[in-house]
C-alpha positions in Angstrom: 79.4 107.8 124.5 82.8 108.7 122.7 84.2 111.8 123.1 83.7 112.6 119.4 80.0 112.2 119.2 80.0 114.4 123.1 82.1 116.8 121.2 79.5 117.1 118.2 76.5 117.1 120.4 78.9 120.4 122.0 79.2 121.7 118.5 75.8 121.8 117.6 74.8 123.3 121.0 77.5 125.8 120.5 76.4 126.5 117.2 72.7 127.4 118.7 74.5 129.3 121.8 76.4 131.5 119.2 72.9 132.3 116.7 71.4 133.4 120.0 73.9 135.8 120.8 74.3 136.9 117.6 70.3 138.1 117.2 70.6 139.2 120.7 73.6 141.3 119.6 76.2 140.1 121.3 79.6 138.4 120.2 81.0 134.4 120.7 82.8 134.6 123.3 86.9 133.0 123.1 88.7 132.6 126.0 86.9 135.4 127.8 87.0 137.7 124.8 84.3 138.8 123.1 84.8 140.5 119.2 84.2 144.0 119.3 81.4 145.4 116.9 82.8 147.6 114.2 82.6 151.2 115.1 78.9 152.4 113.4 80.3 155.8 112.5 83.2 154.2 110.8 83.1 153.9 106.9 83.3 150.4 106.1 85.7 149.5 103.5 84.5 147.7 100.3 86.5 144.5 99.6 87.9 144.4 95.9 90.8 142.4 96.8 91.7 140.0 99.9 94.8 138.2 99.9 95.7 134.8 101.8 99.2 134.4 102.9 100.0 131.1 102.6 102.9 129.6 105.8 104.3 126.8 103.8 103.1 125.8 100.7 105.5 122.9 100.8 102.7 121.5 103.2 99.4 120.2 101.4 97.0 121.5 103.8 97.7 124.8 103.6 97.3 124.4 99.7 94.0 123.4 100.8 93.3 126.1 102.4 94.4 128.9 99.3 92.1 126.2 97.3 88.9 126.5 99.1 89.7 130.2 100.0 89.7 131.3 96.4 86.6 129.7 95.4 84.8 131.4 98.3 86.3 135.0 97.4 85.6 134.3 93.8 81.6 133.6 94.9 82.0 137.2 96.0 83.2 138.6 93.0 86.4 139.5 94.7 89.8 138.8 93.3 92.0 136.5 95.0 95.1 136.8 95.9 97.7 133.7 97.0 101.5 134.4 98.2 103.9 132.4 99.9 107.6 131.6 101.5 110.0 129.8 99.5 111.8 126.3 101.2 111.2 123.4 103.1 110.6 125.3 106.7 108.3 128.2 108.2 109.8 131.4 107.1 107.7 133.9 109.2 109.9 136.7 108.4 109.6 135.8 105.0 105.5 135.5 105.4 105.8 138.9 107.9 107.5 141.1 104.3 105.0 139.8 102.8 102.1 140.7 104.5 103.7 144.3 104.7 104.0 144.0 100.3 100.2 142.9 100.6 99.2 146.2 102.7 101.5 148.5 100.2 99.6 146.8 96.9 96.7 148.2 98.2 94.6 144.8 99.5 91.2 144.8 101.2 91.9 142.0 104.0 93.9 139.4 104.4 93.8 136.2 105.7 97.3 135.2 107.8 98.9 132.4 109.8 100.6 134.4 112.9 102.8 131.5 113.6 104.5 132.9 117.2 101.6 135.8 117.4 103.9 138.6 118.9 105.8 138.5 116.0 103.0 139.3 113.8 101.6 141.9 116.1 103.4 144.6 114.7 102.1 143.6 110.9 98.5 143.1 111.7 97.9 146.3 113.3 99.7 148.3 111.1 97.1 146.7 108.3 94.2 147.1 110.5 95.5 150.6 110.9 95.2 150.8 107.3 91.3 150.1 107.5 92.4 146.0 106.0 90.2 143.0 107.2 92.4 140.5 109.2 91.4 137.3 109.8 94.5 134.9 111.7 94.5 131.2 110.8 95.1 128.6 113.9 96.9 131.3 115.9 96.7 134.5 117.9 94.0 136.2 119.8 92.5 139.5 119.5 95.2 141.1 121.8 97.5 140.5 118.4 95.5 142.8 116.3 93.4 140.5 114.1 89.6 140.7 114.4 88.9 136.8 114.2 90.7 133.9 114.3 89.5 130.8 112.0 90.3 127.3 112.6 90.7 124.4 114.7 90.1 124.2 118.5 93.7 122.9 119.3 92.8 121.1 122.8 89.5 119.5 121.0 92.4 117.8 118.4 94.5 117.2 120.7 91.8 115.3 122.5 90.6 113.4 120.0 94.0 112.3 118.6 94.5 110.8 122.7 91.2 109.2 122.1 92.2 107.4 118.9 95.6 106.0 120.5 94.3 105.1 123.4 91.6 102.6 121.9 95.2 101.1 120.3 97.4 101.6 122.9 95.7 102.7 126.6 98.9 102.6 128.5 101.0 104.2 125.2 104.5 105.9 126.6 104.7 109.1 123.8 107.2 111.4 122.3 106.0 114.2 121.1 107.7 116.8 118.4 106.0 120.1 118.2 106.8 123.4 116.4 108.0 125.2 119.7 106.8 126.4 122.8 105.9 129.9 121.6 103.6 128.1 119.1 100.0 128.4 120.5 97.9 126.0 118.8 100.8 123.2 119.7 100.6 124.1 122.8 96.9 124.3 123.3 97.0 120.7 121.1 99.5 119.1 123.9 97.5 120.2 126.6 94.3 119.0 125.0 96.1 115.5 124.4 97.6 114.9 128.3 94.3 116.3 129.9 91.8 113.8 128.1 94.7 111.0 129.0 94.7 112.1 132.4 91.3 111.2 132.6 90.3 108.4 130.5 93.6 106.4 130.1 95.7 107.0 133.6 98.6 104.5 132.5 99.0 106.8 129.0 102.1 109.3 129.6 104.2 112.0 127.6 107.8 111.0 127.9 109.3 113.1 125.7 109.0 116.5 124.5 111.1 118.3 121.6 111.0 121.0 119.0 111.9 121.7 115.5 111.8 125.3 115.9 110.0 125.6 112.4 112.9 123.6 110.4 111.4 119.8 109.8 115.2 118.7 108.4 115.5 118.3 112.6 113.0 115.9 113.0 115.3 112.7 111.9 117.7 113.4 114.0 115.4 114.5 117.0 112.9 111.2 116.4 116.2 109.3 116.7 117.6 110.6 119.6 114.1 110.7 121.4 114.0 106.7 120.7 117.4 106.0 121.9 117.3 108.0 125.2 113.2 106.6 125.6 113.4 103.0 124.5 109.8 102.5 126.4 108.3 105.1 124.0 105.4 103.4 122.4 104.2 106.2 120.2 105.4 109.1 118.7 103.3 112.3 117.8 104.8 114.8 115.4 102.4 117.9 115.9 103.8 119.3 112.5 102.2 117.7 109.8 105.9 117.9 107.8 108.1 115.3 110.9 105.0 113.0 109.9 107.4 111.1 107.4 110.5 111.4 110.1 108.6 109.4 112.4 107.7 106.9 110.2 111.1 106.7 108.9 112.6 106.1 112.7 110.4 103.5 113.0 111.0 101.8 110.5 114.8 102.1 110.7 114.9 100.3 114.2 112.7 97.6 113.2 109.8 99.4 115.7 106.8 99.1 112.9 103.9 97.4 114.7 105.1 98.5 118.3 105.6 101.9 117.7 102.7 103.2 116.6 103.2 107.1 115.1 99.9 109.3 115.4 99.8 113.0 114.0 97.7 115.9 112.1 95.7 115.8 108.6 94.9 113.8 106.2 96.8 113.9 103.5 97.8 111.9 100.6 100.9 110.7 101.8 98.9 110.4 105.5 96.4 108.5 103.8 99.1 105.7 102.3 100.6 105.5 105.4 97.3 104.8 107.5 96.8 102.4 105.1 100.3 100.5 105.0 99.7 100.4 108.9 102.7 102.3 109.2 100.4 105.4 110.4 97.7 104.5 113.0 95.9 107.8 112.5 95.5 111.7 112.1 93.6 114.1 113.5 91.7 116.3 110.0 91.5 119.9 111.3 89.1 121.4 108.5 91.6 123.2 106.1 89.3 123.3 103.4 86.5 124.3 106.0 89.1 127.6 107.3 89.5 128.7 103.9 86.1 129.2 103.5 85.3 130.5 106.5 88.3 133.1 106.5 86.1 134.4 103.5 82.9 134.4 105.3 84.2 136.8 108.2 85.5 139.3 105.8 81.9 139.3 104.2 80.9 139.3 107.3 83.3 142.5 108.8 82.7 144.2 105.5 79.1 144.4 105.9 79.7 145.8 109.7 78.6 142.8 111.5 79.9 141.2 114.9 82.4 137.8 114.6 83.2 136.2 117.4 86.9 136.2 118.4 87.2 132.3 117.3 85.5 130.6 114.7 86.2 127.0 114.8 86.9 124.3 111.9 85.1 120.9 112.3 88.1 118.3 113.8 88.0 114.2 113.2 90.5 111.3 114.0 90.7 109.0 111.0 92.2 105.7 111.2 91.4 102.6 109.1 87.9 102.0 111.1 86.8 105.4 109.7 89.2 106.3 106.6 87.0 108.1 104.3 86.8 107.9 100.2 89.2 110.0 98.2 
């Protein structure tokens, strides 16, 4: 049995595990924590207005996510709200100010990407302080001040994506370029990736390990470097969904297309092309659509004084040209 249809047989037990708790009136539990219940004496606030703070929206998925999130607030009759950084990297100063202009316009909730989660610490509890929903996307944990988290189960993509290469390439020799060590999900997505190798493809190792630090104009340069100091490297994975086109790029430069294979997050468009040039072997799809609705669903669901658990996850799937769905 593959580890994808395990992981679904997993899901749908999880999904029964979780309706049990919830009649028995307990939350999901996430990494030990469980979601406190709101307090009962508290007055719950009515949501008018939530707003989605969007990382990058240079990056498709995300748009995905302000897509699918508006057409679940608007089902509630709530007006929706989209803002967003400027330029081609993660600003999370820039997304920080403006959470902080969304809590002095007067929003109901919001719905945030706490890229390094002690940064946003500060923000989120100075909205919750303000009786706002928050929901994080991808990142944090309760101990950063939001009430849920929405989206995928890092180590389950990062699994799946070692699954997918390793039906290519069993003994693959990777380089890996991730956000930065501070960034949880990337973390969580590594360790998902090396711990399913460990296991089911022994002779598959990490070789190299780098960071863009949130600016994707470095990946070129760190790609190339990362190929000249590893010339066994047999795969690269570029966590960040915008050093997808690097990689291809410095494969291609050195003539490496076809023994190189370059595996990575979401499908896009441009992913999609590239999957189907061969110059992409595959992606893992984390759901975006899936977390902007869902971000929606737990405000409902916090505005109407129920218990969320602390992680609601997004439905992950590696796509390659075997599975490569319709457009």
């Amino acid at each position: 049995m593959s580890f994808i249809t395990t992981r679904r047989i997993a899901a749908t037990a999880a999904a029964a595990a979780t309706l049990t708790l919830a009649l028995s009136g307990c939350g999901a539990l996430s990494g030990g924590s469980i979601a406190a219940s709101p307090d009962a004496s508290a007055t719950l606030r009515e949501v008018k207005t939530i707003t989605y703070v969007n990382p990058a929206p240079f990056y498709p998925a995300f748009d995905d996510v302000g897509r699918c999130f508006q057409e679940a607030a608007e089902k509630n009759g709530w007006k929706a709200v989209e803002v967003g950084t400027s330029g081609s990297a993660v600003d999370n100063q820039g997304a920080i100010d403006l959470i902080s202009q969304a809590i002095a316009n007067g929003t109901d909730a919001l719905v945030v990407f706490p890229t390094i989660p002690e940064l946003f610490t500060p923000v989120i509890k100075q909205a919750r302080d303000a009786g706002i929903y928050v929901v994080a996307q991808n990142a944090g944990d309760p101990s950063t001040g939001q009430q849920t988290q929405v989206g995928t189960d890092a180590k389950e993509l990062g699994a799946l994506i070692a699954e997918g290469l390793g039906k290519t390439d069993p003994n693959a020799q990777v380089g890996i370029l991730s956000g930065s060590a501070s960034t949880t999900p990337h973390v969580q997505e590594i360790e998902g990736f090396t711990e399913y190798a460990k296991e089911h493809f022994p002779g598959m190792t990490v070789v190299a390990s780098d960071y863009t630090n949130g600016d994707p104009t470095k990946a070129p340069e760190l790609f190339s470097n990362m190929l000249t100091a590893h010339p066994d490297i047999t795969a690269l994975f570029p966590i960040e969904g915008t050093s997808v086109a690097a990689a291809i790029t410095a494969v291609k430069e050195r003539g490496l297309t076809g023994k190189v294979n370059v595996v990575a997050n979401d499908l896009t468009d441009d992913h999609r092309a590239s999957i189907e040039d061969g110059t992409l072997l595959g992606v893992g799809e984390q759901g975006w659509c899936e977390a902007g609705t869902k971000s929606v669903e737990a405000v409902k669901s916090l505005s109407e004084g129920e218990t969320v658990p602390a992680f609601i996850p997004t439905t992950s799937t590696f796509y390659d040209l075997s599975n490569l769905p319709a457009k």
